[in-house]
Structures are given as C-alpha cells and as structure tokens.
C-alpha positions as CSV (number, residue, x, y, z in Angstrom):
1,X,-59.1,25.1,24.8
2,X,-57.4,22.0,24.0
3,X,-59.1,19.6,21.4
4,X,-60.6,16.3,22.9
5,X,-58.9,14.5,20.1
6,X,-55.4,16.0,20.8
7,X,-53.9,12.9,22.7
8,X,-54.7,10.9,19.2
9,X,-52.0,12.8,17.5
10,X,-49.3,12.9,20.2
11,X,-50.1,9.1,20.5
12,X,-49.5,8.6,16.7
13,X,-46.6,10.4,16.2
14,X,-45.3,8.6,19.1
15,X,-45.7,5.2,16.9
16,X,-44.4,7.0,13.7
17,X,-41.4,8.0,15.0
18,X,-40.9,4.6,17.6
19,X,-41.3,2.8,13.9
20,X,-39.3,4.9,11.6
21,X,-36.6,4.1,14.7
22,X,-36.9,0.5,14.3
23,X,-37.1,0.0,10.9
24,X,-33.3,2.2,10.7
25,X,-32.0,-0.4,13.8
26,X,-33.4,-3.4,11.4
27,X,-31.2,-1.4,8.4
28,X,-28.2,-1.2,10.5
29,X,-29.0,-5.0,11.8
30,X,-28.9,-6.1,8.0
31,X,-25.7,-4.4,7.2
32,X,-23.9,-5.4,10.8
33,X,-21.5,-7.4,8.2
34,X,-21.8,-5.2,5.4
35,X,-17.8,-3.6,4.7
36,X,-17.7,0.1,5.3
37,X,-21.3,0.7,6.5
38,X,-22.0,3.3,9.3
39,X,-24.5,2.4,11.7
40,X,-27.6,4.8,11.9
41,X,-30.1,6.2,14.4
42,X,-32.9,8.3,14.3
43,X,-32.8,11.6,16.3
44,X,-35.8,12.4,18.2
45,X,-36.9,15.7,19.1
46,X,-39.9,17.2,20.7
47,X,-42.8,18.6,18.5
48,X,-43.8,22.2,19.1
49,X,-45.9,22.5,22.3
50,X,-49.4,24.2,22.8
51,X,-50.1,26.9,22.4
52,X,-47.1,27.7,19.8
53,X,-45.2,30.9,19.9
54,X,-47.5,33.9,19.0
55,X,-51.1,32.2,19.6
56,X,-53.1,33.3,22.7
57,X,-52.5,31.2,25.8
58,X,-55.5,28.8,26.6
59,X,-56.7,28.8,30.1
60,X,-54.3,25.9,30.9
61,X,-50.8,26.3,33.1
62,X,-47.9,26.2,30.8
63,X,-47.8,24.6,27.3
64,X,-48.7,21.2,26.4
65,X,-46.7,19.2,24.8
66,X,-47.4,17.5,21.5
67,X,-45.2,14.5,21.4
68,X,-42.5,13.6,19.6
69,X,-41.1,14.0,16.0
70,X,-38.5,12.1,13.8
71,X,-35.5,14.8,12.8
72,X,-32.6,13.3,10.4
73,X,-31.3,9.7,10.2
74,X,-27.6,10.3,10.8
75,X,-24.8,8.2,10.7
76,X,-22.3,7.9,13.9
77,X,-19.3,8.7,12.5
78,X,-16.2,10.5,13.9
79,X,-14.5,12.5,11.5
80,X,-11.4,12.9,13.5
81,X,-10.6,9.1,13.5
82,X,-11.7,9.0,9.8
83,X,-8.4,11.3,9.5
84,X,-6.3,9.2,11.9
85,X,-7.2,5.7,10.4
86,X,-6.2,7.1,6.9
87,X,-2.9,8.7,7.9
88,X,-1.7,5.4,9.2
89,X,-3.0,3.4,6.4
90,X,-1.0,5.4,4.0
91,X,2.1,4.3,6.2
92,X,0.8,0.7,6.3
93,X,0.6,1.1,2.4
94,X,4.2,2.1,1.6
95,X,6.1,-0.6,4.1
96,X,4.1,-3.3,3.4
97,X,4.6,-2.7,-0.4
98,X,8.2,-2.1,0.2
99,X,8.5,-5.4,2.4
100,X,6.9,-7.5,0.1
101,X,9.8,-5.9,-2.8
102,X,12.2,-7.0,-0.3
103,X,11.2,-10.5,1.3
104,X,11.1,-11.5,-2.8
105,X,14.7,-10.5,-2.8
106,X,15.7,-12.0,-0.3
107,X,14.2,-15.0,-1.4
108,X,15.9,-15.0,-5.0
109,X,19.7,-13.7,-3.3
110,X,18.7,-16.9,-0.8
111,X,22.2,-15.8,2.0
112,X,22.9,-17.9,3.8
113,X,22.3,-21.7,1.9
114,X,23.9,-24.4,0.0
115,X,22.9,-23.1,-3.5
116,X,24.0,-19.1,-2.6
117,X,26.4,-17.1,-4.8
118,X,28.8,-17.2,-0.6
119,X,28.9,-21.2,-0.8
120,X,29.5,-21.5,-4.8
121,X,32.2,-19.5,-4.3
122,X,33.9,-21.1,-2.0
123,X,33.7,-24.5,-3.7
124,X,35.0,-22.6,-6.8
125,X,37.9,-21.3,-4.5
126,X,38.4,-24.6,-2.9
127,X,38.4,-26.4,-6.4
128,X,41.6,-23.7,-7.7
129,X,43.1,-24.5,-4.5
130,X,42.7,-28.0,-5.6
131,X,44.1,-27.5,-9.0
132,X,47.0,-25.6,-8.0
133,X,47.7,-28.8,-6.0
134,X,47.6,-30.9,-8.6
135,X,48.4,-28.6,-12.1
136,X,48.8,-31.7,-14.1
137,X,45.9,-33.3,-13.3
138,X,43.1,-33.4,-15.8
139,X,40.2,-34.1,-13.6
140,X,40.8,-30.7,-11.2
141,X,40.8,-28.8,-14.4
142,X,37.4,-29.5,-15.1
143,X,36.4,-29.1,-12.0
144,X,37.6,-25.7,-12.0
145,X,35.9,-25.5,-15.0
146,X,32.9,-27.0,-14.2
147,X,32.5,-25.0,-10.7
148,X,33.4,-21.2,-12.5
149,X,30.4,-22.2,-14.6
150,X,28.5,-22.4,-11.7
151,X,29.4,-19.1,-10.3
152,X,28.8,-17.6,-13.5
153,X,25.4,-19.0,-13.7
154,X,24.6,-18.2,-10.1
155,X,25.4,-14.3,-11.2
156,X,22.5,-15.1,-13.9
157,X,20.4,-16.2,-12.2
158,X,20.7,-13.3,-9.7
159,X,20.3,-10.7,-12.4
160,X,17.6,-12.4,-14.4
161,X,15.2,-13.1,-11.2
162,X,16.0,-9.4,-10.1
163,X,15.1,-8.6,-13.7
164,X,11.9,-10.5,-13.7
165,X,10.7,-8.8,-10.4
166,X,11.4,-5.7,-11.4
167,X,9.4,-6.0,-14.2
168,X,6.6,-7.0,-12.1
169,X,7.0,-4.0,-9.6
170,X,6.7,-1.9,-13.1
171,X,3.7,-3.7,-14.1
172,X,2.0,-3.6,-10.7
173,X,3.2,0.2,-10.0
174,X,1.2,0.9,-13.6
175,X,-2.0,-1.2,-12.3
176,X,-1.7,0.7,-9.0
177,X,-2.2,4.3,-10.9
178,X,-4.8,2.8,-12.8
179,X,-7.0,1.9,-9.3
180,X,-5.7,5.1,-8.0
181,X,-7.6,7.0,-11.2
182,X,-10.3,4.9,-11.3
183,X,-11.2,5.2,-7.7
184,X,-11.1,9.3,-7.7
185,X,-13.3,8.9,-10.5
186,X,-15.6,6.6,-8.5
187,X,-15.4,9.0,-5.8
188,X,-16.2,11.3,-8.3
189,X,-19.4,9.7,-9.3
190,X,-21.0,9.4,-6.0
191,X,-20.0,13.2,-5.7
192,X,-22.4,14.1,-8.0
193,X,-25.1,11.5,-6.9
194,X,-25.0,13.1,-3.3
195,X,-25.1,16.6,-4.6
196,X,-28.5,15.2,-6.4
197,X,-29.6,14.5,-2.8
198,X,-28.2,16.8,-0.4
199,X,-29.7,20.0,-1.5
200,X,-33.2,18.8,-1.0
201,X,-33.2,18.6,2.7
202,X,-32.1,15.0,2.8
203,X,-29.0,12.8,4.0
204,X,-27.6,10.0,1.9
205,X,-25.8,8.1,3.9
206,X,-25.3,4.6,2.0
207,X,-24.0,7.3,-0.5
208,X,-21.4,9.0,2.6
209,X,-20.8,5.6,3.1
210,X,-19.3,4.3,-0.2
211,X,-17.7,7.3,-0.7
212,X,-15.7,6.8,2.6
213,X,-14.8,3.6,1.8
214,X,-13.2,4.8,-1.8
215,X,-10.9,7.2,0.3
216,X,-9.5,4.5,2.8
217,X,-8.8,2.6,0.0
218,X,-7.1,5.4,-1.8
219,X,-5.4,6.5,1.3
220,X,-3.3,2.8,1.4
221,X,-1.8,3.6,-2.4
222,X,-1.1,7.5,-1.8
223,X,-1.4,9.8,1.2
224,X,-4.5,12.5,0.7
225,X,-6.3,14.8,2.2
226,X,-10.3,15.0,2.1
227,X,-12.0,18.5,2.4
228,X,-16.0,18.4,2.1
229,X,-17.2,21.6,0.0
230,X,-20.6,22.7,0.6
231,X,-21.0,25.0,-2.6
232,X,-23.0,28.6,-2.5
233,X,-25.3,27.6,-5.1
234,X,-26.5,24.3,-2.9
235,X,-30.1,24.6,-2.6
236,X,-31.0,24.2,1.0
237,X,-28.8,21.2,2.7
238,X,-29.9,20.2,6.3
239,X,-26.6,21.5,8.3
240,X,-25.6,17.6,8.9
241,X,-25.2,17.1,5.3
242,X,-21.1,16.5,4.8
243,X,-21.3,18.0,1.3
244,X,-18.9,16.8,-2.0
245,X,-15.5,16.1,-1.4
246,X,-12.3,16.9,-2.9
247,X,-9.4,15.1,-2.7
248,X,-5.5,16.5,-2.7
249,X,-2.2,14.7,-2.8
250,X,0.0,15.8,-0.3
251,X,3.3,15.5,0.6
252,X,4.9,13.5,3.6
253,X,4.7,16.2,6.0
254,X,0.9,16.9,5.1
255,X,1.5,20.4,3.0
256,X,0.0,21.2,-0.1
257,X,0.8,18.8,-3.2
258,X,-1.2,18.4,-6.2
259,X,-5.3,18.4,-6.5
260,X,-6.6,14.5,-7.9
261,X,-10.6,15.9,-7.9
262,X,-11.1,19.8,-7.2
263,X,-14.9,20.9,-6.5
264,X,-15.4,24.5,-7.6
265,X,-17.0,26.3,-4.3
266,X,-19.9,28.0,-6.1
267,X,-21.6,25.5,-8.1
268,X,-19.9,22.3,-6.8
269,X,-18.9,21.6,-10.6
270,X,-16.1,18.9,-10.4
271,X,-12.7,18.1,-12.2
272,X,-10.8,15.0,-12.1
273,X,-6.8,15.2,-12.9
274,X,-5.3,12.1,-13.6
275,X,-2.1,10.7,-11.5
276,X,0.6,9.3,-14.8
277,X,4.4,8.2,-14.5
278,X,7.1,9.0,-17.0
279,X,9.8,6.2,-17.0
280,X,12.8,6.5,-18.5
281,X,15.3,3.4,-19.6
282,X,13.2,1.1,-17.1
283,X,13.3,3.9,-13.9
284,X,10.8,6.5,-13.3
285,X,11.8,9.9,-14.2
286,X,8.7,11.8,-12.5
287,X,5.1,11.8,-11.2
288,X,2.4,13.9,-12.1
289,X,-1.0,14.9,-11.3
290,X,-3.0,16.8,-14.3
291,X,-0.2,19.4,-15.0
292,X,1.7,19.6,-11.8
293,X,5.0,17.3,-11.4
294,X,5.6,16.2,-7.9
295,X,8.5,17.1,-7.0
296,X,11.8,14.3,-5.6
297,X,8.6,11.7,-5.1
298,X,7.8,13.3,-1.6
299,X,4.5,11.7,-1.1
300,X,4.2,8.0,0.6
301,X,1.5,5.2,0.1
302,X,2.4,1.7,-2.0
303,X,2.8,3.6,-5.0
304,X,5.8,5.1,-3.2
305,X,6.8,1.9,-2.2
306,X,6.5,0.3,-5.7
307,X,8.8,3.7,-7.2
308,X,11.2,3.1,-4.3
309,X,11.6,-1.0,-5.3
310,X,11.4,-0.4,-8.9
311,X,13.6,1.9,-9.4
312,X,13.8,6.0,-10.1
313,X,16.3,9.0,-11.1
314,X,17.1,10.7,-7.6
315,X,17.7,14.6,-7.5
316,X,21.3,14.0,-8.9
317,X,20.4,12.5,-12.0
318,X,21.6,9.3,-10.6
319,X,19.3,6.0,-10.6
320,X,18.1,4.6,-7.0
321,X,15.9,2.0,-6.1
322,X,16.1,-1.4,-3.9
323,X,16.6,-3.4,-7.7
324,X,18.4,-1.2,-9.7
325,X,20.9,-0.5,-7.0
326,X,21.7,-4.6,-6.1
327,X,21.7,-5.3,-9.9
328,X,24.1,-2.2,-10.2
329,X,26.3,-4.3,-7.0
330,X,26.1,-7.3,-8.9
331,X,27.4,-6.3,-12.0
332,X,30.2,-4.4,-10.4
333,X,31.1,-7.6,-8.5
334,X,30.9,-9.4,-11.6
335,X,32.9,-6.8,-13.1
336,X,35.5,-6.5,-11.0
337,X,36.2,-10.1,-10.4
338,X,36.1,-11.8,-14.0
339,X,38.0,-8.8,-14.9
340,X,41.1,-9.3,-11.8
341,X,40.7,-13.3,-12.7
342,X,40.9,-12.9,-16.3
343,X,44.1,-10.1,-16.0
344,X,46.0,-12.9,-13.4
345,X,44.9,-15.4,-16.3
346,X,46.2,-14.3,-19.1
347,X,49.7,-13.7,-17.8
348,X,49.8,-18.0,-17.0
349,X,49.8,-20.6,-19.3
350,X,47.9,-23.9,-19.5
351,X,48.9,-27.1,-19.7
352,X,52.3,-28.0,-21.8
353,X,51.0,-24.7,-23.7
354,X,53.7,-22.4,-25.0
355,X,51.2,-19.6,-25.7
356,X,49.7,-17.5,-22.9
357,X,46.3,-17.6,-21.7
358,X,43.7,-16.3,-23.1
359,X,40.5,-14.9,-20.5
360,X,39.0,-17.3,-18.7
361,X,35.7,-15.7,-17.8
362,X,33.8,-14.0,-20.9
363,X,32.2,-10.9,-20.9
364,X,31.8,-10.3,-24.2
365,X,28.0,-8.8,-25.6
366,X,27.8,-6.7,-22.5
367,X,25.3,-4.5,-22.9
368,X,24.5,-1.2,-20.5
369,X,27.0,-2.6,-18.4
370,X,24.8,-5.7,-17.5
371,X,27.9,-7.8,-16.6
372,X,26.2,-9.9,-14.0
373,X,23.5,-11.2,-16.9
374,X,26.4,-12.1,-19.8
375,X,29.1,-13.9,-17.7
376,X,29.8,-17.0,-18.3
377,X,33.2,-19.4,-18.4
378,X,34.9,-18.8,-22.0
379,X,33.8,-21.5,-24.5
380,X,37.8,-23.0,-25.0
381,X,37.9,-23.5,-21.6
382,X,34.9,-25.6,-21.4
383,X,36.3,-27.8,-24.1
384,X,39.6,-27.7,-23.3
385,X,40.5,-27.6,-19.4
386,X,44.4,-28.0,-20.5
387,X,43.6,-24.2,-21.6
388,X,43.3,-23.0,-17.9
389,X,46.2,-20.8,-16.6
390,X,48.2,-22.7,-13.5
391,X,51.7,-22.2,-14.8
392,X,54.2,-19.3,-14.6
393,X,56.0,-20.4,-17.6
394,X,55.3,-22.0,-20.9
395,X,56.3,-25.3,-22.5
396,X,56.5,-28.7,-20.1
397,X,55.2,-27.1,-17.3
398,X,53.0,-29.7,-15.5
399,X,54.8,-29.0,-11.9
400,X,54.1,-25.5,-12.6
401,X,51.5,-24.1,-10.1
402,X,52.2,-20.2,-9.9
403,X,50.2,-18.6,-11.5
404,X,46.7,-21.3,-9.9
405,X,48.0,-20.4,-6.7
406,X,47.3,-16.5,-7.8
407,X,44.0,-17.4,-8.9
408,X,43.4,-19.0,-5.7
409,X,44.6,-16.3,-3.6
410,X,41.8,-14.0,-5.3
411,X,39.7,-14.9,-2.8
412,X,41.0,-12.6,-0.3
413,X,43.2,-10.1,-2.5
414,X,41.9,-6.4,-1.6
415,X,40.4,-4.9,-4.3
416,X,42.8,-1.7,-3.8
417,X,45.2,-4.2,-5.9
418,X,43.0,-4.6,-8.5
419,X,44.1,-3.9,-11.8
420,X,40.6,-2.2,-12.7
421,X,38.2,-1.7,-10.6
422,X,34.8,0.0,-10.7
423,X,33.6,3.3,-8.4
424,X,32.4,2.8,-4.9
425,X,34.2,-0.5,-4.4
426,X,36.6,-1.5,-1.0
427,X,37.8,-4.8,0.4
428,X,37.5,-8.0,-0.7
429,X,35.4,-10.3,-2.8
430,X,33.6,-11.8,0.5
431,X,33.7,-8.7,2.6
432,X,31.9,-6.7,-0.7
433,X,29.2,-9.5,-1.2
434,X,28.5,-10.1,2.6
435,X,28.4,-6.3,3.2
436,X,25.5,-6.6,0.3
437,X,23.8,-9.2,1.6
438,X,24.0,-7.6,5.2
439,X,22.2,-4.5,3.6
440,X,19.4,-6.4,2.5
441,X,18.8,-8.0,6.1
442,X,18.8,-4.8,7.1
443,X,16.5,-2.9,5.3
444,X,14.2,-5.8,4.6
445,X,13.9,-6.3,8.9
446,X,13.2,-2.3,8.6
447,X,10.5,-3.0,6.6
448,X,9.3,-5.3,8.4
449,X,9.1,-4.0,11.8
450,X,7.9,-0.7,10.6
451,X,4.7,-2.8,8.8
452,X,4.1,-4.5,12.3
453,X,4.2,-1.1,14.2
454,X,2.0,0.5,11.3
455,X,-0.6,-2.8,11.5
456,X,-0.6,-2.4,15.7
457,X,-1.4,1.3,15.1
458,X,-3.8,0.4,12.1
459,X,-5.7,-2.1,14.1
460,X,-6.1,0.4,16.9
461,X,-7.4,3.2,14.9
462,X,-9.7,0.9,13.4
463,X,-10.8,-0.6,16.4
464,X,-11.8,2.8,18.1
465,X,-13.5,3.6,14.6
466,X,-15.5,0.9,15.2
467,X,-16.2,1.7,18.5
468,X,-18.1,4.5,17.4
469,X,-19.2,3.3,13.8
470,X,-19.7,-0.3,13.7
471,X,-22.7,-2.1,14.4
472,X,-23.2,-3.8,17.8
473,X,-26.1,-6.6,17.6
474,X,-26.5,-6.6,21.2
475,X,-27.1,-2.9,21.5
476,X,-29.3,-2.9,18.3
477,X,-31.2,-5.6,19.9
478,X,-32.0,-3.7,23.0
479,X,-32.7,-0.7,21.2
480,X,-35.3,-2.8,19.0
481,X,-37.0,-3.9,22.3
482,X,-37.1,-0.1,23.3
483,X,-38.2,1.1,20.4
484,X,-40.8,-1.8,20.4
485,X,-42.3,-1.5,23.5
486,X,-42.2,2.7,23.3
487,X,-44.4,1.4,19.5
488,X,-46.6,-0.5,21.9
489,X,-47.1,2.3,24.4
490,X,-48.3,4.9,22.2
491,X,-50.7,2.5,20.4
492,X,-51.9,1.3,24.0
493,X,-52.3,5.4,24.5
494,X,-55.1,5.2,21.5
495,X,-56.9,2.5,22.9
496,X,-57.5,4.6,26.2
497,X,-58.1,8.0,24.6
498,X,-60.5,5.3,22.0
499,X,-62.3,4.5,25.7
500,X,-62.5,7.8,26.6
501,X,-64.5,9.4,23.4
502,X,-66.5,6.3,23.6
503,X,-67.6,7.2,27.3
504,X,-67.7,10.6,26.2
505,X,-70.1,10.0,22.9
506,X,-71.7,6.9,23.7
507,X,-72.0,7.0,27.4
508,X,-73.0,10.5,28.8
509,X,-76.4,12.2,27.9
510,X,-78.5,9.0,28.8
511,X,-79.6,9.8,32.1
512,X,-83.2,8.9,32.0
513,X,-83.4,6.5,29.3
C-alpha cells in the first residue's frame, strides 16, 4: 500500500534537486568571464521506483515512481579538443617566439634604408671613386676617411645590437624554463589536492579546472602529453572523476620523450623532474629533463623557438642559430673585406709618401673571431688622410690614382680573387650581403605566415572548445527560468497534497456533527 504522505517526498526532492540545479547555473553565471572555467550542470536521474527490487509488489499496476534525484555536478568538457587546442598551441608557441627573434632582426639589419650597411657602402664606394678622381685633393681624403668610418661603425652596430638581443633570448629562454618548472610543480600541487577529493565520491571541478589551464599554458612553451592515472589504491572515485595527471615531453612527431611529473599507478605518489639547459660559450649544448638528455632538440614550443634564435651546437659539433649564424656572416664579411682592402692598400702609397701603405682598416684585438665588433678605420688614417693609398708609386705622386681606382673597383671584384678569404664565401661584396639580407626576409615571412596559419587554427580549436565549454548567458538564463518554474511546481505539488491530508484529517468523519 502506498503511504498517504508519499507525494510529500517526490514533491521535495523535486525542489532539492530543481535548486541544487540553479544554484550550479548561478555558479557557472558568476564565472561566465572567469579564464579557464568549465561550465557545469547537474545530472538528473530518476530515484528508485515503488516497490524496489526484491519487496513484494503492492496491489497497484506497475511501480510508482518516486521522483527525481541529483547525481554528480559535471563539467562539459571534451577531452578530444582539450588535445587538439594544445597541439596547435605548442605550434603557435614556437613560430611566434621565433618571429618575434626575427622581426627584431630585421629591425636592427634595417635593408632596405638610408642608414643600412647597402647605402653606407655605396657612399663609401662612391666617395673612393671620388678620390681616385681627385688623388691630390685633401678634402676627398677625408671623406674617404670619414665615410670607412661609417662602414665600420655600421658593422658595430650590427654586431653589438645582435649581441644585445641575443643576450635577451638567453635571459628570456632561462625565465621560460623557470615558468615551465614552476608550472609542473603547480600542476603538481593541485594533483594532490584532487586526490584529497576524488577518492571520497566527489568531483572537484574548480580543481579540473585550474589544472587544465596550467597545461594549455605549458603546452605554448613545450609540446606535452597529459595521461590521467587513476591509482589502485584510490579509495572509491565516482567513474567521472578524471584522476591525477602526469605530464611527458614528447617529441615533434608525438613519441615518447622524457617524463616532467610521473604518478606512480598504485598509490598515485608523484615526482617532479626538472627541465635545465647546459650552455656552452654562449650556445646551448643540451636539454634535459631529470636525468634524460633530449636528444638534437626534437621537441617544439617557444622554448624551441628561443634555442633556435639564441643559438645551439647542432649534431656536428657545429653552432646554429638565427644570431650566431648572421653574426658568424658578419664577421666573415667584415673579414674578408678589410682584409682584400687592407692587402690592395698596403701595396699604394699616400700622398707625396715614399713609404708604402700601411692597413687602412684595423682589426687588431680580435677576439673569437668577432671581426664585425673590433673594425674600425686605422687611427693614422683618421689623422692623417695624406696616409690613404691612391698611388701606384711613391714620391710626387699627386696625379697618381692607381692603386684608389683598385680600391674602388672592390666593389664588384669576386671574392674568388681574394687574396684570403673565409669558408663558405662566393661572389661579391653586394651579392654576399644582399643574399644575407634576402635570407632574413625569407625566413622572417616563414615565420610569419606559419604564426598566422597556427592563430587561424588556434582560434578555431578554441572556438569549438568553447562551443562545448564556455558559458552562454542566454542559455543559462533559460535554464534558470526552467529550473525555476520546475522549483515552483514541485512546491505547488505540496500545497495540493497539504489540501488533500487536510480534507482527509480535518474534513472527513464529521458527518453528523
């Protein structure tokens, strides 16, 4: 026989559940601007009819139902575009750290414009052009003198601004594995919180939350891979709980690399190793996680980006990097021209001078070969311009232009006739420093485009994510009028079943009276 009170409880689980549903649309309302949150619903479920399994069946058809019950609060989440969304971040990551190395040098090598190394040169040309011209004249020597300073200093300034950056790239590479450590260890920490949680039957999803958020910011500085551990020795976990996670640094092509935080599988005890960089003479020498090296770089994320800018020993010993391989350009250009210019120099002699030439360019101090930072004009040309090389032939020689048309004719002399010349070097002075130049456009536009692709692909991922995750006020909205008037409903259902016991105990058995 059913109980005459039995709609009371089926009416106020109704308004339990309808207001455990709105006050989780009112949390998701609150956060609809907070970053990372996952919107949340309550799932409903019907409560056990009458009679349950086992009990003898009442004279009634069927079961009765009982109403409704609350089951978890559960985030909408898709784990599939969790994994998508990361992947491309990680891409995003690299070419957006390597176009920012890039658009900097390109700013500092500034090709083409008035004050590039391409325009001094040809005024210093134009100005040894000029003096062969007019040998005797005073005033074109020291514009010739004047205007190799400026080439040298422009070959300074190069080198020293390259210098500078790189030194940034190193400093921001070594703040990059510091947020890289500091987040797995954050990760870490909300690991253990959840596994505080999880094993009593309940689902903290502020906690899920915060901890995906650490991994899509870890995915933009190195590419991982996430795999939640439930351990054996878990107490009793509701089978929605996502369990502790543990991260991995894998390679390009997604196969195994080295682990940043391992969770042992039995009792979901936790170990952090730490990402470090061994440099070596201002290039990085190697990677490492904990104890394992990582082999040729072959991961991806803005620290690869950074290494690649900054500088590293390659496979074959040899240093490559965006920097380190234009500064290497520049000082062979440097090289090889004061070098050619000095040699064609030194076999002239200046002005009414009976002794030959000494170098006109000064490369003097050079250390590690940094030719491109130490050139400058020699000091006894800048105070004496009569010292510069136009004649053939000593004594009164102030017709004497031979050896100033030489000079001038550097300018497109291969450097097959060079008298010395560095490894890996063909043409001319132009061709050499346009074909550099022409390098940078290119792989700085690589960059580029491949960071705009990555963003398009970025925003799309994110977009569906948010699809599915994000909170929509007009949907919470109606759901809060559903959930409102379903609240309503079942407390109107009281008020009637109230009416009925009161007919029922105050209204029959009075016949009479």
């Amino acid at each position: 026989m059913v109980s005459t009170f039995h709609g009371l409880e089926t009416a106020k689980r109704g308004m339990t559940t309808q207001q455990l549903a709105l006050y989780t649309t009112g949390h998701n309302i609150a956060n609809a601007n907070t970053p990372g949150y996952t919107r949340q619903r309550v799932s409903f479920a019907t409560a056990e009819p009458f009679p349950g399994a086992g009990l003898n069946r009442p004279q009634i058809p069927g079961q009765l139902g009982t109403g409704v019950q609350a089951g978890t609060i559960e985030r909408i989440r898709e784990s599939f575009l969790d994994v998508q969304y990361r992947s491309e971040n990680t891409k995003l990551g690299y070419y957006s750290s390597l176009s920012n190395a890039l658009a900097k040098m390109e700013d500092i090598m500034n090709e083409p414009s008035n004050s590039g190394l391409q325009n001094i040169m040809s005024q210093f040309w134009s100005s040894l052009q000029n003096m062969a011209d007019h040998p005797e004249n005073l005033g074109a020597r020291q514009v010739v003198a004047a205007k190799g300073q400026m080439v040298a200093e422009t070959f300074n300034y190069y080198y020293n601004s390259l210098d500078g950056i790189k030194k940034d790239l190193g400093s921001e590479m070594d703040v990059t594995v510091k947020n890289i450590n500091t987040i797995v260890s954050q990760i870490d920490q909300l690991n253990k919180q959840i596994a505080s949680v999880e094993p009593h039957g309940m689902l903290p999803n502020d906690l899920y939350d915060k901890r995906d958020q650490l991994v899509d910011q870890l995915s933009s500085l190195v590419n991982v891979k996430v795999t939640a551990v439930k351990p054996t020795q878990y107490g009793q976990p509701l089978p929605t709980a996502v369990g502790l996670y543990q991260i991995e640094l894998v390679r390009k092509d997604g196969k195994d690399g080295a682990q940043l935080l391992t969770v042992d599988t039995t009792t979901g005890a936790s170990q952090q190793n730490e990402l470090s960089i061994t440099a070596e003479k201002g290039n990085v020498q190697s990677v490492q996680v904990g104890n394992v090296t990582l082999d040729n770089l072959n991961f991806s994320g803005k620290l690869k980006g950074l290494i690649e800018s900054y500088g590293y020993i390659g496979a074959n010993g040899k240093v490559k990097g965006h920097y380190p391989e234009m500064m290497e350009k520049l000082n062979k250009l440097a090289y090889a021209f004061a070098n050619e210019f000095n040699h064609i120099h030194q076999q002239g002699y200046g002005l009414d001078k009976t002794d030959q030439a000494g170098e006109f360019f000064d490369l003097s101090g050079s250390t590690d070969y940094n030719y491109a930072q130490i050139i400058k004009v020699h000091d006894e040309i800048i105070k004496d311009p009569t010292n510069i090389a136009a004649a053939k032939n000593g004594g009164d020689n102030s017709g004497d232009n031979e050896i100033a048309f030489e000079l001038a004719d550097l300018k497109s002399k291969d450097f097959s006739n060079y008298s010395s010349l560095p490894d890996d070097m063909s043409g001319t002075f132009d061709f050499y420093y346009a074909a550099m130049i022409g390098e940078l456009g290119v792989a700085a536009q690589s960059a580029n485009t491949n960071m705009e692709n990555v963003q398009v692909l970025v925003d799309s991922v994110e977009y569906n994510r948010q699809s599915v995750s994000g909170v929509s006020l007009d949907e919470e909205l109606t759901n809060m009028i559903t959930f409102q008037h379903a609240y309503n409903a079942s407390a109107r259902m009281i008020t009637v079943i109230d009416e009925m016991l009161d007919k029922i105990i105050n209204g029959m058995g009075v016949v009479g009276r």
